[in-house]
C-alpha positions as CSV (number, residue, x, y, z in Angstrom):
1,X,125.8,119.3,47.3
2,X,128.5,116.4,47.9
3,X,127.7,112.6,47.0
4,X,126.0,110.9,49.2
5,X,124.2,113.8,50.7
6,X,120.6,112.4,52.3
7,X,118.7,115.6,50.9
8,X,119.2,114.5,47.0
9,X,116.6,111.9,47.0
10,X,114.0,115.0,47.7
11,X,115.5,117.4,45.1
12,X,112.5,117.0,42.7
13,X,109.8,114.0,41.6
14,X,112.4,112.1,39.6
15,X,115.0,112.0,41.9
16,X,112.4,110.5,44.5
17,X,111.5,107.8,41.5
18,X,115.3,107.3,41.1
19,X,115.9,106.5,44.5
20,X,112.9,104.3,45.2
21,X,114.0,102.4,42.2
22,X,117.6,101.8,43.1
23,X,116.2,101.0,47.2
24,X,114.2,98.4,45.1
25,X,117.3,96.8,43.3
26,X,119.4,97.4,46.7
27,X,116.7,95.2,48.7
28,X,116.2,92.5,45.9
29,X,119.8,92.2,45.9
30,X,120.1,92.0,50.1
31,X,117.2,89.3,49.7
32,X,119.1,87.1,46.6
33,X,122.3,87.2,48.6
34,X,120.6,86.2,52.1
35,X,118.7,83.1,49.9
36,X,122.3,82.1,48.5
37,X,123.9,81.8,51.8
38,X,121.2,80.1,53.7
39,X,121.0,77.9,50.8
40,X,124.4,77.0,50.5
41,X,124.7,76.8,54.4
42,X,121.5,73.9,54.3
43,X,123.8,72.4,51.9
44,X,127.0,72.0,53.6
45,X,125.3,69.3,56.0
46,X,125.2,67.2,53.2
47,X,128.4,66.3,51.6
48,X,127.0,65.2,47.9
49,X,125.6,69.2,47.9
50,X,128.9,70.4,48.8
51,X,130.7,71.6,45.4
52,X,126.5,73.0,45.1
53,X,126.5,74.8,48.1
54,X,129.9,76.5,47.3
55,X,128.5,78.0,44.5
56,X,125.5,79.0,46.4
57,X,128.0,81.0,48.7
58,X,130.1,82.4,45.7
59,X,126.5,83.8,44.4
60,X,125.9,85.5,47.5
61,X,129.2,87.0,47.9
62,X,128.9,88.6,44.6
63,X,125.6,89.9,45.4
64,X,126.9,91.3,48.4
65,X,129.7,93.1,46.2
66,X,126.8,94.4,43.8
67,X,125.4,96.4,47.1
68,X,127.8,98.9,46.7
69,X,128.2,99.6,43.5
70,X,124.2,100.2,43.2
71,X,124.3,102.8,45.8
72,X,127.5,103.9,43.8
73,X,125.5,104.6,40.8
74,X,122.1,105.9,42.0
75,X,124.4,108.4,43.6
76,X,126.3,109.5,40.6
77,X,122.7,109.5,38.8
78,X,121.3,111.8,41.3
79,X,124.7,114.0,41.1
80,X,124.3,114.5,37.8
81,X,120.4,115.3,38.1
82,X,121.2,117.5,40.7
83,X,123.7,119.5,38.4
84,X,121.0,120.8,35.8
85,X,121.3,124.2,35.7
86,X,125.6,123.9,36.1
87,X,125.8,121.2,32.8
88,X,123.3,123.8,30.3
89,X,125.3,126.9,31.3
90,X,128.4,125.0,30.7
91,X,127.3,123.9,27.1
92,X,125.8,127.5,26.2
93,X,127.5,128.7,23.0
């Protein structure tokens, strides 16, 4: 089955934990980077918040970056737990 195929998340009880865990992350991280930005955009009105409210924006952009790369990884993890059977007949004497 290819990455990002929607069925892996139903292979078997610990893939659905997997996935619920990594949804978890991937919403925490949606909701940190939406706080940054609103944050920082509140304080751009003020111009003493300013160099503060750039850094507000630079958090959220990196949390926006970190999206991807969780999705990234949950679907190598679920790859590989996918693979099972393919990895122990591989490593058979």
């Amino acid at each position: 089955m290819p990455l990002f195929h929607p069925d892996r998340r139903h292979q078997n009880e610990a893939s659905r934990r997997l996935w619920a865990r990594y949804e978890i992350a991937y919403t925490a991280v949606d909701f940190g980077a939406a706080f940054a930005f609103v944050v920082g955009s509140v304080m751009f009105f003020f111009a003493a918040w300013q160099t503060a409210g750039t850094w507000f924006f630079l958090i959220g952009s990196i949390l926006f970056a970190a999206k991807p790369t969780i999705r990234l990884v949950r679907e190598l993890k679920l790859y590989e737990m996918g693979d099972e059977e393919d990895l122990a007949e591989r490593y058979k004497g």
